[in-house]
N, CA, C, O and CB atoms as a CASP TS submission, in Angstrom:
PFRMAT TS
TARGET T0000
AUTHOR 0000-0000-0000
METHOD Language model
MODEL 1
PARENT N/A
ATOM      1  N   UNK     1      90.551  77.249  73.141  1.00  0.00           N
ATOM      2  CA  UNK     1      91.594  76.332  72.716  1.00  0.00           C
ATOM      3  C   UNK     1      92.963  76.938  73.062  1.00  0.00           C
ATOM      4  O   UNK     1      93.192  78.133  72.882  1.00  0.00           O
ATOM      5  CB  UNK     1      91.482  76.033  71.187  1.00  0.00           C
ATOM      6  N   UNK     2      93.960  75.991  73.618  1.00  0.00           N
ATOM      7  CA  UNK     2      95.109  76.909  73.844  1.00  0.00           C
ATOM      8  C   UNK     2      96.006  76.715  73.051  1.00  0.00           C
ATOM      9  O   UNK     2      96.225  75.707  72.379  1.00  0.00           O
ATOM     10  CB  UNK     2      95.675  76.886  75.011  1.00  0.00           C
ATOM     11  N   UNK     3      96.701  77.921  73.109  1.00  0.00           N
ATOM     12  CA  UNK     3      97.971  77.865  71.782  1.00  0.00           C
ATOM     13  C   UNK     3      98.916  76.990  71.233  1.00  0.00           C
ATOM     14  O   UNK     3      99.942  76.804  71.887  1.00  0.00           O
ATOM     15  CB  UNK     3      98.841  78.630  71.940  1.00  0.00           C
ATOM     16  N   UNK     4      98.764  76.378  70.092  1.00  0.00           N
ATOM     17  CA  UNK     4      99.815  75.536  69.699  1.00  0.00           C
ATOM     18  C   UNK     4     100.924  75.555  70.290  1.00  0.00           C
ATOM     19  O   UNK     4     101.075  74.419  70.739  1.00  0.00           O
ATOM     20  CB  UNK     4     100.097  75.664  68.601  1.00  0.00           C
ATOM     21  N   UNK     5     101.646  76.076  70.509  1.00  0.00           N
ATOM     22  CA  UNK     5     103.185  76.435  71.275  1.00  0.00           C
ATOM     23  C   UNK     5     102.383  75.214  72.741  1.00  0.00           C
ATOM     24  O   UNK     5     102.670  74.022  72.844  1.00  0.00           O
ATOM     25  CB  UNK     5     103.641  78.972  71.845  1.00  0.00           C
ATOM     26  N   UNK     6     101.628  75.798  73.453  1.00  0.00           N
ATOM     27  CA  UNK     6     101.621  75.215  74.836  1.00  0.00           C
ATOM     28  C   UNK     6     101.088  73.538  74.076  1.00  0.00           C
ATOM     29  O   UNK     6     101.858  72.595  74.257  1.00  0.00           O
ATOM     30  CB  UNK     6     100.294  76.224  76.207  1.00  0.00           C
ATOM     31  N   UNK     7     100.139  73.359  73.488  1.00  0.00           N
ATOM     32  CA  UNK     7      99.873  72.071  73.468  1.00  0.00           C
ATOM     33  C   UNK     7     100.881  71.280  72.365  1.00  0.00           C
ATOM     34  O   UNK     7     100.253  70.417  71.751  1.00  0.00           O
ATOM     35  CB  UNK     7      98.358  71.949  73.174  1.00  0.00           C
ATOM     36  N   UNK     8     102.098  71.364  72.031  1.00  0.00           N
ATOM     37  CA  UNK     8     103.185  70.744  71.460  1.00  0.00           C
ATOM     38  C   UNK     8     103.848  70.629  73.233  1.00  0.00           C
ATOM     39  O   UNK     8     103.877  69.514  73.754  1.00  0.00           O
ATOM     40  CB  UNK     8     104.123  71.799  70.009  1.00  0.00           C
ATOM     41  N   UNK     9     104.069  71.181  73.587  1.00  0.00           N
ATOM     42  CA  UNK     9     104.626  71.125  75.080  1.00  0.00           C
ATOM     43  C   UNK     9     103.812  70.228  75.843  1.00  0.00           C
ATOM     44  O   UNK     9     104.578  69.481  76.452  1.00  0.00           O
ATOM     45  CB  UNK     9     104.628  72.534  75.833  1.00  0.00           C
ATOM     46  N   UNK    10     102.479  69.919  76.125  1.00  0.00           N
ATOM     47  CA  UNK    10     102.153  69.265  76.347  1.00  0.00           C
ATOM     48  C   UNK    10     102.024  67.635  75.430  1.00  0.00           C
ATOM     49  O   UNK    10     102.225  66.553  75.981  1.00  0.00           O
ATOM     50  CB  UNK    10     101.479  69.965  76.709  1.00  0.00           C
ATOM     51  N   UNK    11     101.857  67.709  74.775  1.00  0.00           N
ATOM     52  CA  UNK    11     101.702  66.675  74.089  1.00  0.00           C
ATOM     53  C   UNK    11     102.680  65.772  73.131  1.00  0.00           C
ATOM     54  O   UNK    11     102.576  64.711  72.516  1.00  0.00           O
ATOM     55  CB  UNK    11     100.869  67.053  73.546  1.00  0.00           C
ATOM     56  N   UNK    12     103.483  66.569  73.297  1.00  0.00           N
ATOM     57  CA  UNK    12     104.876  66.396  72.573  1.00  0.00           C
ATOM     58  C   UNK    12     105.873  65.449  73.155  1.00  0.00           C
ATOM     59  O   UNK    12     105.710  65.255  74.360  1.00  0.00           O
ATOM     60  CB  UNK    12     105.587  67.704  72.515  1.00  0.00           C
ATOM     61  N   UNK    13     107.073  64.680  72.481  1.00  0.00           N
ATOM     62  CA  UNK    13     107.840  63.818  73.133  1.00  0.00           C
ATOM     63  C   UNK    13     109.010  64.059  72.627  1.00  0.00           C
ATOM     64  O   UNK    13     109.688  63.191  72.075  1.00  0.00           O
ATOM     65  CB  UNK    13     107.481  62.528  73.081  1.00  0.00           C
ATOM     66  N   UNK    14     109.340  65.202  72.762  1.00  0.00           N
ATOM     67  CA  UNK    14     110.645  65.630  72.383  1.00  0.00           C
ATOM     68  C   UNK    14     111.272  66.392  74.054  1.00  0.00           C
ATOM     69  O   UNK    14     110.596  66.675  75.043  1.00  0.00           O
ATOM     70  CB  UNK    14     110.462  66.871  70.842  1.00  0.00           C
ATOM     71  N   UNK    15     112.509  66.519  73.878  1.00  0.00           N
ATOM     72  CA  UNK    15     113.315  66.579  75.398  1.00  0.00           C
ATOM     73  C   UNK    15     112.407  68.338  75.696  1.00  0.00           C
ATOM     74  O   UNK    15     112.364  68.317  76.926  1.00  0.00           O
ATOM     75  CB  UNK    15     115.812  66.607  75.241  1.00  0.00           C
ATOM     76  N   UNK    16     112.046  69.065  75.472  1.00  0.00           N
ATOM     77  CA  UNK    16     111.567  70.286  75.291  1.00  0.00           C
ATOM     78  C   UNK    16     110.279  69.403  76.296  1.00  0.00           C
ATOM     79  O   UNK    16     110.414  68.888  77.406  1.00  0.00           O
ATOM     80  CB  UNK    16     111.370  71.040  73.482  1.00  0.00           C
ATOM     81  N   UNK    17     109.305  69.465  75.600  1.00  0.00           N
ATOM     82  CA  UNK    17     108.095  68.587  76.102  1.00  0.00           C
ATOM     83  C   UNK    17     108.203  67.497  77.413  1.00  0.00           C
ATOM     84  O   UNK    17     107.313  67.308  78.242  1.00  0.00           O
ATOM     85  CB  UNK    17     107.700  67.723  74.855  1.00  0.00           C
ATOM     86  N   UNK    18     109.551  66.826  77.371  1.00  0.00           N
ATOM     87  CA  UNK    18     109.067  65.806  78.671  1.00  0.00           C
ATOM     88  C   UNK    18     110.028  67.107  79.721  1.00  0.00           C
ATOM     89  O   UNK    18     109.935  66.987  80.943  1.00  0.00           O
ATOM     90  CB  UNK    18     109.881  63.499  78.637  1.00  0.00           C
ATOM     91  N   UNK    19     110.600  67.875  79.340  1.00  0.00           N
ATOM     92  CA  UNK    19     110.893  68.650  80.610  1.00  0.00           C
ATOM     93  C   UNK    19     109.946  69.456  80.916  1.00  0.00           C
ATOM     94  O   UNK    19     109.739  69.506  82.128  1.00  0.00           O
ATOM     95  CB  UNK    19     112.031  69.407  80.602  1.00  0.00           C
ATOM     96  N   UNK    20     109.128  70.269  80.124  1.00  0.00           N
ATOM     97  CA  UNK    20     108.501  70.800  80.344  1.00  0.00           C
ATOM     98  C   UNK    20     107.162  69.845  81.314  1.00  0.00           C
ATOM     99  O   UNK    20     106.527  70.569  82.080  1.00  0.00           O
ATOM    100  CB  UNK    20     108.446  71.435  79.183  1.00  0.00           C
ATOM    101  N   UNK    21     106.833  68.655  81.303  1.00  0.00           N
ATOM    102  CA  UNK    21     105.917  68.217  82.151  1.00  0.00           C
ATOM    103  C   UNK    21     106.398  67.622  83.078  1.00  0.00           C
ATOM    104  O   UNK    21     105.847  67.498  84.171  1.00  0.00           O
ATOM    105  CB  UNK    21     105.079  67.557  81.691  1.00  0.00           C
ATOM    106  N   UNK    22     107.550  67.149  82.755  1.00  0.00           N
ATOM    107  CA  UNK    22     108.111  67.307  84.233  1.00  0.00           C
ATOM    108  C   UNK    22     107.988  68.248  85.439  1.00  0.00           C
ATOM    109  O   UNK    22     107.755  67.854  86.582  1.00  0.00           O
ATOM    110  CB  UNK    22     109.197  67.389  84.100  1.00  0.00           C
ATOM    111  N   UNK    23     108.172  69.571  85.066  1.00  0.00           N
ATOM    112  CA  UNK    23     108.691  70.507  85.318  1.00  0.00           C
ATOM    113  C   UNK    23     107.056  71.481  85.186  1.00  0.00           C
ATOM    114  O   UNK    23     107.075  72.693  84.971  1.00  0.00           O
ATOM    115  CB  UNK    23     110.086  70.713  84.345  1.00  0.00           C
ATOM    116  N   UNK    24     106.020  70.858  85.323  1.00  0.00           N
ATOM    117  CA  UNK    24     104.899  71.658  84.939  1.00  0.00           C
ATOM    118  C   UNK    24     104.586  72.647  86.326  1.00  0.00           C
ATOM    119  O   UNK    24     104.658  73.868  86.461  1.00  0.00           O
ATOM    120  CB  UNK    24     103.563  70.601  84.472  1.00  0.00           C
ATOM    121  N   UNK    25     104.207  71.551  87.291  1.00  0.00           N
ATOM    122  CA  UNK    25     103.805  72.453  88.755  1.00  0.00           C
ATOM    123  C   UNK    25     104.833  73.457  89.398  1.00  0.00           C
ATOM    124  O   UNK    25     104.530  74.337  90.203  1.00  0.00           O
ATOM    125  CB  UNK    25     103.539  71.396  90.015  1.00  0.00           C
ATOM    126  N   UNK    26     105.914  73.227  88.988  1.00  0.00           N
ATOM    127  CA  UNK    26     106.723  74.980  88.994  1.00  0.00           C
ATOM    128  C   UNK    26     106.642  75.539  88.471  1.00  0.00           C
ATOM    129  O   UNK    26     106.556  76.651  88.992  1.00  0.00           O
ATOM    130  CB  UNK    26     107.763  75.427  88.935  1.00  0.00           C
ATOM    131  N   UNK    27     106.568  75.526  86.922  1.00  0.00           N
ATOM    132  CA  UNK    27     105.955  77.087  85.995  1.00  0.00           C
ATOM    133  C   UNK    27     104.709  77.333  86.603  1.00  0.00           C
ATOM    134  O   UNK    27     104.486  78.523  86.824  1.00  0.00           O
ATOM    135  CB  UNK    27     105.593  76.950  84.095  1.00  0.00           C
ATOM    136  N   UNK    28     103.867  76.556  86.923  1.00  0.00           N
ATOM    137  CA  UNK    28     102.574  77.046  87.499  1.00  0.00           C
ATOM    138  C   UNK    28     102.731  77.791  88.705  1.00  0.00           C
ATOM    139  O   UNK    28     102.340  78.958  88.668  1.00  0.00           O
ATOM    140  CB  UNK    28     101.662  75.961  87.781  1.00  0.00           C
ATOM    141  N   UNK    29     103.225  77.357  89.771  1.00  0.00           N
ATOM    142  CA  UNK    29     103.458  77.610  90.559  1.00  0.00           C
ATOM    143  C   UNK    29     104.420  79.702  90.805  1.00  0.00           C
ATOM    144  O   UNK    29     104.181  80.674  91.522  1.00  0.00           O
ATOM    145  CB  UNK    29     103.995  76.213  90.732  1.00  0.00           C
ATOM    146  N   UNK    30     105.424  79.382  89.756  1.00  0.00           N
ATOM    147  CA  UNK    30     106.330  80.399  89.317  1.00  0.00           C
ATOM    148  C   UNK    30     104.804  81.581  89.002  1.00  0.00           C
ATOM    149  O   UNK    30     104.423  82.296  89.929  1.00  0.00           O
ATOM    150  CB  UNK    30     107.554  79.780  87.709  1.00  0.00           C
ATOM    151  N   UNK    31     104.072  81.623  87.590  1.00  0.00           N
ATOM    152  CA  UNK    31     103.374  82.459  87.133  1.00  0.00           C
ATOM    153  C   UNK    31     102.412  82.608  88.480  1.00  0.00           C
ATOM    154  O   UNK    31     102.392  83.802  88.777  1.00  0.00           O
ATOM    155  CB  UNK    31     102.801  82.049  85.737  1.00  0.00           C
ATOM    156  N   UNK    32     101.545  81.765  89.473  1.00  0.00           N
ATOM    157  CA  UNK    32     100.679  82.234  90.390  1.00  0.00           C
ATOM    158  C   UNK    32     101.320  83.234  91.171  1.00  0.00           C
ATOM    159  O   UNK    32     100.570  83.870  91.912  1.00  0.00           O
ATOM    160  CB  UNK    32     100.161  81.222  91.170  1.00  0.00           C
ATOM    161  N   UNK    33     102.412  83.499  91.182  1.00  0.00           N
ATOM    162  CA  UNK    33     103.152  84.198  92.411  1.00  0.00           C
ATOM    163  C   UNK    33     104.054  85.523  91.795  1.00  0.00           C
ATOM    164  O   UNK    33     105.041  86.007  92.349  1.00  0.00           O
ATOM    165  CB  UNK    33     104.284  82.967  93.239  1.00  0.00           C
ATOM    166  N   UNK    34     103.503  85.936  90.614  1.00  0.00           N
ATOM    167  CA  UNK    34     104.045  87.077  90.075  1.00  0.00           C
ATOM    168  C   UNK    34     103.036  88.237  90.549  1.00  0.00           C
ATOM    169  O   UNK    34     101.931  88.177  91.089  1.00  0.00           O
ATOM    170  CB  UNK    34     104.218  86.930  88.475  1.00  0.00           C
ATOM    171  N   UNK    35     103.799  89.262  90.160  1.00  0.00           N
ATOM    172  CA  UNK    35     102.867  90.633  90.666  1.00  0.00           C
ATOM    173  C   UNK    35     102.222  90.851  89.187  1.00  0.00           C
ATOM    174  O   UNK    35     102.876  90.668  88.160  1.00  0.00           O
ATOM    175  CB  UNK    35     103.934  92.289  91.356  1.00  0.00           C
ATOM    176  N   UNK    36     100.744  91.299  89.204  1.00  0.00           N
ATOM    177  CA  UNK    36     100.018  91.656  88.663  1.00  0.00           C
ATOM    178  C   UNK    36      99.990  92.866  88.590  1.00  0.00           C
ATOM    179  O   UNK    36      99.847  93.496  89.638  1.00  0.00           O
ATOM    180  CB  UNK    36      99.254  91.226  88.903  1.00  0.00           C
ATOM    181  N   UNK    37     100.173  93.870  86.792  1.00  0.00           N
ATOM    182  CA  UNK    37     100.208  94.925  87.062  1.00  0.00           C
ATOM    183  C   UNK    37      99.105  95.658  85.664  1.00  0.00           C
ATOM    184  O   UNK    37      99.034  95.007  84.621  1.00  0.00           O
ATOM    185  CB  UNK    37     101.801  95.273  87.278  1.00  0.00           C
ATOM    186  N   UNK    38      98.402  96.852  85.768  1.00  0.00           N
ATOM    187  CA  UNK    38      97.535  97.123  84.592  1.00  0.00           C
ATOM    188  C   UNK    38      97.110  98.455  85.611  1.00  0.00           C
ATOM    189  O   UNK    38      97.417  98.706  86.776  1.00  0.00           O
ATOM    190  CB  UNK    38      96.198  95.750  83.978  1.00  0.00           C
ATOM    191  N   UNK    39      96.156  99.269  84.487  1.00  0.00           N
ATOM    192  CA  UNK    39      95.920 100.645  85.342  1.00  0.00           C
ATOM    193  C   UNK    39      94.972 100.917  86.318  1.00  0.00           C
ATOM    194  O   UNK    39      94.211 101.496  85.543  1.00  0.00           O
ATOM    195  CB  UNK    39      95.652 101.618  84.577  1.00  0.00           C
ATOM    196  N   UNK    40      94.516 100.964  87.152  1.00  0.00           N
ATOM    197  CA  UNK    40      94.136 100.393  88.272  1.00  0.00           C
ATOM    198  C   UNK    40      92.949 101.535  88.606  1.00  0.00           C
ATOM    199  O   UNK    40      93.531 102.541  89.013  1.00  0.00           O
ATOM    200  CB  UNK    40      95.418 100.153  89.376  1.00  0.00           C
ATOM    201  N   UNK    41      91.570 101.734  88.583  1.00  0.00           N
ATOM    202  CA  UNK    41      90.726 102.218  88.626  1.00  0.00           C
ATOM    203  C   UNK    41      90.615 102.915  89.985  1.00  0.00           C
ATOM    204  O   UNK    41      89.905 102.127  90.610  1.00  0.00           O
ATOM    205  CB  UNK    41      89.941 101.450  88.228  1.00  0.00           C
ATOM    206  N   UNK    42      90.961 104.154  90.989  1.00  0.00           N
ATOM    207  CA  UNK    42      90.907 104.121  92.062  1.00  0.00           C
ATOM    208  C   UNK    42      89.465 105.225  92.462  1.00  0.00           C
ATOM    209  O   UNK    42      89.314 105.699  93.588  1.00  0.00           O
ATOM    210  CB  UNK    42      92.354 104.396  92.517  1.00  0.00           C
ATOM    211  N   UNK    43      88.649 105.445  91.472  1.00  0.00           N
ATOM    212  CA  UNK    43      87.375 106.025  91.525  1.00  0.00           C
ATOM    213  C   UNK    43      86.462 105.675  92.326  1.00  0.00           C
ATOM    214  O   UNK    43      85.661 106.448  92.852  1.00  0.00           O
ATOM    215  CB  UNK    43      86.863 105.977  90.555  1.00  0.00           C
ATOM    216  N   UNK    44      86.532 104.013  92.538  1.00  0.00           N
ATOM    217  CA  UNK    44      85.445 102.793  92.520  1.00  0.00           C
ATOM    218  C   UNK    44      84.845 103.135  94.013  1.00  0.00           C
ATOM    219  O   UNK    44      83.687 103.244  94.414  1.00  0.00           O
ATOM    220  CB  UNK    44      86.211 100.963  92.347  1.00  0.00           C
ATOM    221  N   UNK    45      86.211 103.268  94.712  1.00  0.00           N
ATOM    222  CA  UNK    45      85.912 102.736  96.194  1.00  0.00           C
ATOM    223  C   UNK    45      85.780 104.206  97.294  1.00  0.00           C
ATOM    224  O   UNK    45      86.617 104.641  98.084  1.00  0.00           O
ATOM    225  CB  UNK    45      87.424 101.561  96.738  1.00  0.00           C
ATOM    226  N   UNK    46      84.713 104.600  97.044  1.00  0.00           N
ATOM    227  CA  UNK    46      84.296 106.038  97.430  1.00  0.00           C
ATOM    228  C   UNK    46      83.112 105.713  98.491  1.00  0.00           C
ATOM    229  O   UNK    46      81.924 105.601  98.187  1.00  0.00           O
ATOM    230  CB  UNK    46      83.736 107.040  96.004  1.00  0.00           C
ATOM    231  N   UNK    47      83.553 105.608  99.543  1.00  0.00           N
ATOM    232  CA  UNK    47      82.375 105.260 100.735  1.00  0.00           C
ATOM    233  C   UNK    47      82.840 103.838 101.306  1.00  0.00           C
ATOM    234  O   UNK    47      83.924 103.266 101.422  1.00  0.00           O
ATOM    235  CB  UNK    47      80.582 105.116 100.032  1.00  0.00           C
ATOM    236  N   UNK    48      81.163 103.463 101.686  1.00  0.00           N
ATOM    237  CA  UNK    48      81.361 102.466 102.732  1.00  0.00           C
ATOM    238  C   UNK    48      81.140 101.455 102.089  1.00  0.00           C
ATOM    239  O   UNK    48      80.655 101.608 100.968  1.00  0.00           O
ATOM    240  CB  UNK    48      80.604 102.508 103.918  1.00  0.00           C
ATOM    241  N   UNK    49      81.421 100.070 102.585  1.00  0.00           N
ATOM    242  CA  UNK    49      81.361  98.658 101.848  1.00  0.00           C
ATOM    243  C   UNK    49      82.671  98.061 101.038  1.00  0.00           C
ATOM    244  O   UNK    49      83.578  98.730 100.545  1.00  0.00           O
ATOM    245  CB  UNK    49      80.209  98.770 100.769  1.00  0.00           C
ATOM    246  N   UNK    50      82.509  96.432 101.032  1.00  0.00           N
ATOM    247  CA  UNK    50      84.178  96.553 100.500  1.00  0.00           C
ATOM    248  C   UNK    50      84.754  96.527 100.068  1.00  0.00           C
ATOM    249  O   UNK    50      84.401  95.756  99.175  1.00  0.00           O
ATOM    250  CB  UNK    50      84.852  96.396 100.496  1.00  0.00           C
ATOM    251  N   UNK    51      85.646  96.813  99.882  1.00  0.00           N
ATOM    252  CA  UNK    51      86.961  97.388  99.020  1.00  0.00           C
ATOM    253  C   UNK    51      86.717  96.723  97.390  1.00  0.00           C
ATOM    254  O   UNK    51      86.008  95.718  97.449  1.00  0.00           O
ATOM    255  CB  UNK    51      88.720  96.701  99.840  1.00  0.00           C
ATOM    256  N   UNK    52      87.048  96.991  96.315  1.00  0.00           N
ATOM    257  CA  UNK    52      87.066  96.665  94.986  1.00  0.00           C
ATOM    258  C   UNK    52      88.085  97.076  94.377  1.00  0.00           C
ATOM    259  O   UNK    52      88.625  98.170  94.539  1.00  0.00           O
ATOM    260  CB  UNK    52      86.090  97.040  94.362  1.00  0.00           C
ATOM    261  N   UNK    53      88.360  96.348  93.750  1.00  0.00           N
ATOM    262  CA  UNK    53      89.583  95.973  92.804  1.00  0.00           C
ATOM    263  C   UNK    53      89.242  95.578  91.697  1.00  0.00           C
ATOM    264  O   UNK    53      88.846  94.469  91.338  1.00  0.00           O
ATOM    265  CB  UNK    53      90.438  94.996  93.222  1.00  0.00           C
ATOM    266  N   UNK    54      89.457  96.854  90.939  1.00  0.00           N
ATOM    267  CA  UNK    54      89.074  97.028  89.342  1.00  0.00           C
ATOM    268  C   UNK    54      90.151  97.314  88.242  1.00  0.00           C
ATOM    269  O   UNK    54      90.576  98.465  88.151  1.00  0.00           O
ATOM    270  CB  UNK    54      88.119  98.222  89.202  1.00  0.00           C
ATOM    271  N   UNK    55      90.596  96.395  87.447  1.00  0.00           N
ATOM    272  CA  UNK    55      91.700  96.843  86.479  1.00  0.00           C
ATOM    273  C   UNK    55      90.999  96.958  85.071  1.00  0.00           C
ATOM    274  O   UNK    55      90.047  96.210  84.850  1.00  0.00           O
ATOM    275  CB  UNK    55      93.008  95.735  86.433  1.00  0.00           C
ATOM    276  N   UNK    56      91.422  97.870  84.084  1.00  0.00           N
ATOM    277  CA  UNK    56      90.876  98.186  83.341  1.00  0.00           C
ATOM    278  C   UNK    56      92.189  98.137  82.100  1.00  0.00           C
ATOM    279  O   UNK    56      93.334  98.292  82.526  1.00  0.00           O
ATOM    280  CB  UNK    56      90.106  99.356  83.816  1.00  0.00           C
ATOM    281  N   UNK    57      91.983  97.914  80.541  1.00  0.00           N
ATOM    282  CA  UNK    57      92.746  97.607  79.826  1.00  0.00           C
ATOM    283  C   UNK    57      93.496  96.221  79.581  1.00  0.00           C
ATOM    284  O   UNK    57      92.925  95.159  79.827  1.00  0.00           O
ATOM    285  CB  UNK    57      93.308  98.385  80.035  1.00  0.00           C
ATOM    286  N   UNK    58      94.466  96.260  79.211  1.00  0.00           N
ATOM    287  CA  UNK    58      95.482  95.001  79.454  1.00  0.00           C
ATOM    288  C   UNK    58      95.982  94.547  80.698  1.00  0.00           C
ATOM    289  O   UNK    58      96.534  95.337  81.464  1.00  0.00           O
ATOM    290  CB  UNK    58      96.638  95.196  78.821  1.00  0.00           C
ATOM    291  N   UNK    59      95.872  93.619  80.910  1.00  0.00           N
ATOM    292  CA  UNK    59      96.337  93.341  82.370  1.00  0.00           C
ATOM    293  C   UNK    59      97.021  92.270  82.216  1.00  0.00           C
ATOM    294  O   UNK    59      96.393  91.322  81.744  1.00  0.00           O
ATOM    295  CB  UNK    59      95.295  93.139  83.462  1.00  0.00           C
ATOM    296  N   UNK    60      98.506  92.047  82.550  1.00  0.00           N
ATOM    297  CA  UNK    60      99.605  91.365  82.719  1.00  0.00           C
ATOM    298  C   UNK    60     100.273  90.995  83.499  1.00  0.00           C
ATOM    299  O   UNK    60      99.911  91.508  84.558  1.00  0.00           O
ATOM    300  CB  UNK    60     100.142  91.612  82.365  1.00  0.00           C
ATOM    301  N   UNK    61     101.448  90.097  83.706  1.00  0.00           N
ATOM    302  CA  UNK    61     102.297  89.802  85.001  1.00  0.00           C
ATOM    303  C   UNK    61     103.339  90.147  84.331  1.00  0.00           C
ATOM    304  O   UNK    61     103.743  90.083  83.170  1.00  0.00           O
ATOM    305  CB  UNK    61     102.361  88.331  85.749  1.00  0.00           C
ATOM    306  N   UNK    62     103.937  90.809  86.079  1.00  0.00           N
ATOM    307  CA  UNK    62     105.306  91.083  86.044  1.00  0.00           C
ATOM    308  C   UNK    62     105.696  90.194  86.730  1.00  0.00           C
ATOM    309  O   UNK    62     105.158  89.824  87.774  1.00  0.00           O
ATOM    310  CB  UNK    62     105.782  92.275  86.426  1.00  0.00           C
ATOM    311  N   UNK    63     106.940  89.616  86.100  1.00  0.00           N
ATOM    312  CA  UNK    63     108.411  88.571  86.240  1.00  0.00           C
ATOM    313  C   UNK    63     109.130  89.339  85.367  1.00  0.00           C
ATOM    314  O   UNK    63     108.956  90.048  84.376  1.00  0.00           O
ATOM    315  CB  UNK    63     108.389  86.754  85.695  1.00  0.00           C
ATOM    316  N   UNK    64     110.443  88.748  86.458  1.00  0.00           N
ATOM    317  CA  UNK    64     111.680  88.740  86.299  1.00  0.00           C
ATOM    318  C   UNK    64     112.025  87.666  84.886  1.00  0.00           C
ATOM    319  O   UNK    64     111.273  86.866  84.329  1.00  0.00           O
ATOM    320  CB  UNK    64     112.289  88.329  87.745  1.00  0.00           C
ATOM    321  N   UNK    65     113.643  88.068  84.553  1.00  0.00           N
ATOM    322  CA  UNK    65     113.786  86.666  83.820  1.00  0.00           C
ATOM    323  C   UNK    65     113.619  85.438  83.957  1.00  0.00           C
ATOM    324  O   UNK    65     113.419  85.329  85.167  1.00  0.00           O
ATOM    325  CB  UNK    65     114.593  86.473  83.567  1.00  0.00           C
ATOM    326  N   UNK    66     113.579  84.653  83.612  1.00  0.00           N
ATOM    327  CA  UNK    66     113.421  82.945  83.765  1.00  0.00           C
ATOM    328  C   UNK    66     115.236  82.572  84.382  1.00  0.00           C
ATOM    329  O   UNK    66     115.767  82.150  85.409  1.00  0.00           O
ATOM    330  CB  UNK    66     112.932  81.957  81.679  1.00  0.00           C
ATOM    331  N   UNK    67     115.434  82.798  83.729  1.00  0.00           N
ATOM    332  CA  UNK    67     117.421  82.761  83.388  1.00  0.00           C
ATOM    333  C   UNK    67     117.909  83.482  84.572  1.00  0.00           C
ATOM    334  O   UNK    67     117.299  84.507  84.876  1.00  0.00           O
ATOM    335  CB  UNK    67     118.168  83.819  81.710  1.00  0.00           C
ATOM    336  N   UNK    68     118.836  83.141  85.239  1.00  0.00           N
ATOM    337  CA  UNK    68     119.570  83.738  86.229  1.00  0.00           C
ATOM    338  C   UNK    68     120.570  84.243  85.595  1.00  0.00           C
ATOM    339  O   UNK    68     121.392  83.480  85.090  1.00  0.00           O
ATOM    340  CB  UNK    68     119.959  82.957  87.266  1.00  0.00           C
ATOM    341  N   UNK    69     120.708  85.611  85.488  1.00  0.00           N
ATOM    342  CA  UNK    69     122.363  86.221  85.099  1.00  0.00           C
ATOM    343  C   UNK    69     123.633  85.497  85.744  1.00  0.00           C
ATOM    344  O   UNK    69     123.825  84.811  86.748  1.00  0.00           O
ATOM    345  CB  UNK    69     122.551  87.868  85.680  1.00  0.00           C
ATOM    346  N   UNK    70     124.337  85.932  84.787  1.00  0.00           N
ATOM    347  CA  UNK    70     125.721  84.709  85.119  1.00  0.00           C
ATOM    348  C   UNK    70     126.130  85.078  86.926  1.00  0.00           C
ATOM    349  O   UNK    70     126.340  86.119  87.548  1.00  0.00           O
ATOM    350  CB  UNK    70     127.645  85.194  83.741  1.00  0.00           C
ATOM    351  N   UNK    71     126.102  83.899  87.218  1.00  0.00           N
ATOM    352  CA  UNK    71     127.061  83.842  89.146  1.00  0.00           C
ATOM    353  C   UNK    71     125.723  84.393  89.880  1.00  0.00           C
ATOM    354  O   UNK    71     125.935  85.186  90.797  1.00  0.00           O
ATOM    355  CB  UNK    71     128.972  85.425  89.581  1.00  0.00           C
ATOM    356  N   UNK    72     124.645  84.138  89.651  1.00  0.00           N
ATOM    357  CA  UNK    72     123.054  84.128  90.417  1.00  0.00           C
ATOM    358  C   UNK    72     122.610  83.001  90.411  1.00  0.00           C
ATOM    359  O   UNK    72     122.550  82.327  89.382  1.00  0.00           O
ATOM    360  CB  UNK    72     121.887  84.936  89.813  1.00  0.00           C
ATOM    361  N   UNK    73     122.237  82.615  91.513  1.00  0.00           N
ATOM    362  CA  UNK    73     121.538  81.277  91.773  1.00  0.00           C
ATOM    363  C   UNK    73     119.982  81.340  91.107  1.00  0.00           C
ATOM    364  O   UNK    73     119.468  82.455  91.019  1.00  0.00           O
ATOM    365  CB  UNK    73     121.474  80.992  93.520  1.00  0.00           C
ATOM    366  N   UNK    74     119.478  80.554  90.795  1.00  0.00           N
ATOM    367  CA  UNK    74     118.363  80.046  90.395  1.00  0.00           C
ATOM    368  C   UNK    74     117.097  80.764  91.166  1.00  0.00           C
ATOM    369  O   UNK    74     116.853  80.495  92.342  1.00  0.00           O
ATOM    370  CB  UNK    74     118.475  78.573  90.591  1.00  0.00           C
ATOM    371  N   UNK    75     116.571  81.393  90.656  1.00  0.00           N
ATOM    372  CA  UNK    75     115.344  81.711  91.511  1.00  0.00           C
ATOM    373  C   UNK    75     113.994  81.053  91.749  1.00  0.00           C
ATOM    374  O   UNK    75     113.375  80.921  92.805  1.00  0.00           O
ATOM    375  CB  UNK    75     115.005  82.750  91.149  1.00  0.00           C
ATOM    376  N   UNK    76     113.599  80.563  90.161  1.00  0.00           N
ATOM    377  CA  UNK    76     112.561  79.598  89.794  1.00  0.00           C
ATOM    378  C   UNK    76     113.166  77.714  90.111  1.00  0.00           C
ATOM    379  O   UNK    76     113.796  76.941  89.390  1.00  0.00           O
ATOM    380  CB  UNK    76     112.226  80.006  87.932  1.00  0.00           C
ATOM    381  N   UNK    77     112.863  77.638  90.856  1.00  0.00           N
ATOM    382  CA  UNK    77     113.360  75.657  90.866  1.00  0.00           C
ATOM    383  C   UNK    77     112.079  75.019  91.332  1.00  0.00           C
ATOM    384  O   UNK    77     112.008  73.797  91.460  1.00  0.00           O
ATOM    385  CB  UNK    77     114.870  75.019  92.283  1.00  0.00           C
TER
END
């Protein structure tokens, strides 16, 4: 089930909510294209065959702010 916060945003009809679905396939878009960062297992890949990519612990995205500091153009649109 996803978090109250997101499904008031979805489901909601307050100016918050219709921008936000307006505006949905760029946050999506925004979060697919962040760097992924967590501690990164480099034991795994010892020999032949291919490559693996193993993160272990919490694993999160890195972004920037949402907000452009004052006299910066928009990065997310």
């Amino acid at each position: 089930m996803p978090p109250q916060l997101l499904l008031d945003l979805l489901y909601g009809n307050d100016e918050i909510s219709k921008n936000f679905k307006e505006n949905i396939r760029p946050y999506d878009t925004m979060f697919a294209f962040t760097s992924m960062g967590g501690r990164i297992d480099t034991s795994i890949n010892r020999g032949r065959g291919p490559p693996i990519f193993r993160l272990q612990g919490q694993n999160v995205h890195k972004i920037g702010s949402l907000l452009p500091c004052d006299g910066d153009p928009a990065k997310f649109q």
